[in-house]
N, C-alpha and C positions, 0 to 999 in steps of 0.2 A: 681579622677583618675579611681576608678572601674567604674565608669559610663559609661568613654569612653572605654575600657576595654571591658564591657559588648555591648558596643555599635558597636565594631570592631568584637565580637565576633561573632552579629548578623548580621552583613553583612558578612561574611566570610561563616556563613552558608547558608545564601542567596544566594550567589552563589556559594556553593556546590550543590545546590537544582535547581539552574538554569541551571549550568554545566550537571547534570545528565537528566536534561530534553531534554536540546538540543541534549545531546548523545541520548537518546531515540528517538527522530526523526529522527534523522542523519541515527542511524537504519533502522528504517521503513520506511525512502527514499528510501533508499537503496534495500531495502528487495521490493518493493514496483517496481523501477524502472525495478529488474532482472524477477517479476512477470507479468508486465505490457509485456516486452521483450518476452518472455514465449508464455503468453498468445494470441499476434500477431502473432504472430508462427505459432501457433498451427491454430487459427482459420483463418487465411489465407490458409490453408492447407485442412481445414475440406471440405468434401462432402459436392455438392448440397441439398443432400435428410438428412445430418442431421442436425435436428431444434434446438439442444439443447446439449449441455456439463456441467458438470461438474465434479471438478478432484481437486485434494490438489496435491501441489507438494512441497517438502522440498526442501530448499535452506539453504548454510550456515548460515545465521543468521537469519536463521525461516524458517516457512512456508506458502505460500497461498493457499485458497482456490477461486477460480473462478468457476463464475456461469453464464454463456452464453445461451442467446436463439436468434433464428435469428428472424431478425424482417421483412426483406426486404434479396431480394437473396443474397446479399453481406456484408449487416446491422445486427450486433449481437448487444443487450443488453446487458450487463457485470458489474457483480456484484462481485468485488475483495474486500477479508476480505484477508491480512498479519495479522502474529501475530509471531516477533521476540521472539530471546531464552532468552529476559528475560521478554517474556510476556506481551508488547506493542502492542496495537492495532490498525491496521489504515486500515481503510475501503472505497471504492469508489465504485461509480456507473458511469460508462459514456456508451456511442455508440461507435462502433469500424467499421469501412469502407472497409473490406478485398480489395477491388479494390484498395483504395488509401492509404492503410494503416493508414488512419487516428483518429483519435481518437477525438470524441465532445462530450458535454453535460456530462463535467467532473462534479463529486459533488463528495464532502467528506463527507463521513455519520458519524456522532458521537454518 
């Protein structure tokens, strides 16, 4: 009887430990998609003549920092680092299209 016991005990913590995992992403989706939002914004907005931004902006559940260079008159480089309020990290690199608003050559850096 303690076996199983101990055995119920260790799955219970096992997902407690998978539960808080998925909450930390679910965050940094989040935190991630209001940055991503931001960031299009912004650099659909920006001057021809500037090459380059970078800027942190706080959001409720964290903050990002983005790192844009133009690559092509309407083509920026973007390098977004979130890091939610309880210290979650989640970082990408893609290309961003100011003309079509679109967004390619998504990668998640770990």
């Amino acid at each position: 009887m303690s076996a199983l016991f101990l055995h119920a005990v260790a799955l219970y913590h096992t997902e407690i430990q998978f539960f808080e995992e998925e909450k930390k992403w679910y965050e940094a989706d989040y935190l991630m998609k209001q940055a991503l939002t931001y960031v299009k914004q912004t650099l659909a907005s920006t001057p021809e003549n500037v090459s380059s931004l970078t800027q942190t902006v706080s959001f409720v559940h964290g903050q990002a920092t983005y790192r844009a260079t133009r690559i092509e008159p309407d083509v920026w480089s973007v390098t977004v680092s979130c890091i939610t309020n309880a210290q979650f990290r989640y970082d990408v690199q893609f290309q961003f299209d100011a003309s079509t608003n679109n967004i390619s050559v998504w990668r998640e850096v770990y």
